[in-house]
C-alpha positions as CSV (number, residue, x, y, z in Angstrom):
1,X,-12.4,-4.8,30.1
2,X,-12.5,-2.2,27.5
3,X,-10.5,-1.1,24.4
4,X,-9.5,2.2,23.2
5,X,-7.6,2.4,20.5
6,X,-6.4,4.7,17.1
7,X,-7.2,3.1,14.4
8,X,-6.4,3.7,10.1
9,X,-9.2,1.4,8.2
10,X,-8.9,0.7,4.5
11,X,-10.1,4.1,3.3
12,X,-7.4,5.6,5.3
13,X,-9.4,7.3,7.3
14,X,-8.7,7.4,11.1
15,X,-10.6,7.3,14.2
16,X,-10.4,6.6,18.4
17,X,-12.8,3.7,19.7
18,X,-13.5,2.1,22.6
19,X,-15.0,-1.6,22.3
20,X,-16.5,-3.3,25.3
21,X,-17.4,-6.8,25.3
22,X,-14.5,-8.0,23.4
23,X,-13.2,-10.9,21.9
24,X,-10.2,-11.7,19.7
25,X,-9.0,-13.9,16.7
26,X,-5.5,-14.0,15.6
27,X,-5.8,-11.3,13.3
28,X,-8.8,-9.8,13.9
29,X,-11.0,-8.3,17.4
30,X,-14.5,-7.6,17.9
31,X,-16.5,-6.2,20.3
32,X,-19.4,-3.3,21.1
33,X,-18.7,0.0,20.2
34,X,-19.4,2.7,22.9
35,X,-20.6,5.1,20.5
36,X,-22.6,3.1,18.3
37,X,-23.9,0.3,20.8
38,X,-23.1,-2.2,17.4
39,X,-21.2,-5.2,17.2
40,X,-17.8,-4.1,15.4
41,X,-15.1,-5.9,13.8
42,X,-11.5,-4.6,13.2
43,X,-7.9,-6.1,11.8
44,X,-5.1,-6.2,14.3
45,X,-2.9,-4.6,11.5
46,X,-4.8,-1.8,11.7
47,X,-4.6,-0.7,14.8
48,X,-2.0,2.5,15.0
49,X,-2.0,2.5,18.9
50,X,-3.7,1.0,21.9
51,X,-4.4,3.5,24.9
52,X,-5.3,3.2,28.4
53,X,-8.2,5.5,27.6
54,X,-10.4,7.0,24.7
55,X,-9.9,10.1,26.2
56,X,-5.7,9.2,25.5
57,X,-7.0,8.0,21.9
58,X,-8.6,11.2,21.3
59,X,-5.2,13.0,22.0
60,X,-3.3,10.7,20.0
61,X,-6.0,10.9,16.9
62,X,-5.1,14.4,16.2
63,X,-1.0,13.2,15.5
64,X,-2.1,10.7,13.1
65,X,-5.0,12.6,11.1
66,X,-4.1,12.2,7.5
67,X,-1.4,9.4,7.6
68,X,-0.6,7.9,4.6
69,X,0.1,4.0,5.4
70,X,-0.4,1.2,3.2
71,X,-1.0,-1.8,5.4
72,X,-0.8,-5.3,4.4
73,X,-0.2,-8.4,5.8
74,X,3.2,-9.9,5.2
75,X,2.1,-13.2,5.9
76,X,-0.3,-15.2,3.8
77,X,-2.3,-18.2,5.4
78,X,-1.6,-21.3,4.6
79,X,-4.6,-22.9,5.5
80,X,-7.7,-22.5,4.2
81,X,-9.9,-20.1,5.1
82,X,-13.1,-21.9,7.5
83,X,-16.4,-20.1,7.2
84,X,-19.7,-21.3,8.6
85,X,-23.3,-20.0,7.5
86,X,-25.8,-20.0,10.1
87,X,-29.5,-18.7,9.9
88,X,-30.5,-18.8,6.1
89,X,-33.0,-20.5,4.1
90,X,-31.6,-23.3,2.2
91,X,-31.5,-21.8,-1.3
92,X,-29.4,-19.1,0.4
93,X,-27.0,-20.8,2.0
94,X,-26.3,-23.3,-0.8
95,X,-25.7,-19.8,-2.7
96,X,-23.1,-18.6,-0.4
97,X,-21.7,-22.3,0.6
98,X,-21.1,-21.9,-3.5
99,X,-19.3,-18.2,-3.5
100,X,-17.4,-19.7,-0.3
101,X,-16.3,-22.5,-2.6
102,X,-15.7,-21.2,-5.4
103,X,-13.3,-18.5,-3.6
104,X,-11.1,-21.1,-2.2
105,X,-12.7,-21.1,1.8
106,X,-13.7,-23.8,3.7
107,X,-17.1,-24.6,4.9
108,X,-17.7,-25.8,8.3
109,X,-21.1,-26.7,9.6
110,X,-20.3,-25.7,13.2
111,X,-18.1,-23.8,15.4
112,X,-14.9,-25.2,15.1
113,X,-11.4,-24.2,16.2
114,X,-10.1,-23.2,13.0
115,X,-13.3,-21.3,12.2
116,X,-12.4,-17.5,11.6
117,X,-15.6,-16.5,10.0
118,X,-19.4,-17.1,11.0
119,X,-21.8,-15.7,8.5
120,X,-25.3,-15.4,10.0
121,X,-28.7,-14.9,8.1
122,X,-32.1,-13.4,9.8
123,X,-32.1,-16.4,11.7
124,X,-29.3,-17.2,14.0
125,X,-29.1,-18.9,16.8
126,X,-27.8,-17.2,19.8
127,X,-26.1,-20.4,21.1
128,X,-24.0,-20.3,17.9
129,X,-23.4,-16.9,17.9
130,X,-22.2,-17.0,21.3
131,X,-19.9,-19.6,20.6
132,X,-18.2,-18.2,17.8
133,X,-17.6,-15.3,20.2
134,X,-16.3,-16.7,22.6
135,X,-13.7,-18.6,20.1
136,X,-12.6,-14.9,18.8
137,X,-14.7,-16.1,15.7
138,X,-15.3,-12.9,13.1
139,X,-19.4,-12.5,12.9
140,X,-20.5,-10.9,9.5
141,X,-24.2,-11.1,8.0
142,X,-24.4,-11.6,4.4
143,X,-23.3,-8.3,2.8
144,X,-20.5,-8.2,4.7
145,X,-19.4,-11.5,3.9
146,X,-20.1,-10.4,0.1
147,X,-18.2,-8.0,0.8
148,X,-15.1,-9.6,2.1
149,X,-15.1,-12.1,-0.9
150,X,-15.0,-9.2,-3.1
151,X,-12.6,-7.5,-1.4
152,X,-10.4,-9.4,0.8
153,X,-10.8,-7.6,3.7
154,X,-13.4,-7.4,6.9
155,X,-15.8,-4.5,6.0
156,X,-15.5,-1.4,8.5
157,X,-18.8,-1.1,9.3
């Protein structure tokens, strides 16, 4: 089934999608983007309004171009965050099983329930990809996981 949705992302600026292929975390959702045919991952706090079409976003984009809303997330995790790397040479995973470390996550070595991040290197395996999916599991590669320790937040990409 597909999504359409309004969405603000962390620059402020916002845009209709429509995702196919989707699965869900509890705070995030992923899936294809029609447009782009790429693998997308968005906050659920972000998202100004579901519609029953991108055709229904479109017409509901134009009321919220140039909204000013700060969103954050009124309720801090308690548990750690659980990350797993997946498809990098061993210097470079024991480099971002460090950075993971050292920002207070914690590393998994599979797909587990808890798991809300799997960050894959040039070598993946599908299997493990396709599990994390189908948990709702956030899929970044490396820069984008750089990029969330550096900035808290799932990269709009």
């Amino acid at each position: 089934m597909d999504k359409y949705f309004v969405y603000i992302n962390a620059k402020k600026q916002v845009n209709a999608y429509t995702l196919y292929n989707v699965s869900e975390s509890e705070e995030h959702f992923q899936g294809v983007c029609n447009k782009s045919n790429l693998l997308k991952t968005f906050r659920k706090d972000r998202v100004i309004k579901e519609c029953s079409s991108y055709d229904l976003a479109l017409v509901d984009l134009s009321e919220y171009k140039g909204i000013e809303r700060p969103i954050f997330s009124n309720n801090p995790k308690v548990n750690l965050f659980e990350v797993c790397f997946t498809g990098f040479k061993k210097d470079d995973k024991e480099r971002l099983i460090s950075l993971a470390i050292d920002n207070k996550m914690s590393v998994r070595a599979s797909v587990t329930q808890n798991l809300q991040v799997l960050c894959c290197g040039y070598n993946a395996g599908p299997k493990k990809v396709d599990a994390a999916r189908m948990k709702g599991v956030v899929i970044l590669d490396e820069n984008q996981f750089e990029l969330l320790v550096e900035t808290g937040e799932v990269p709009d990409f």
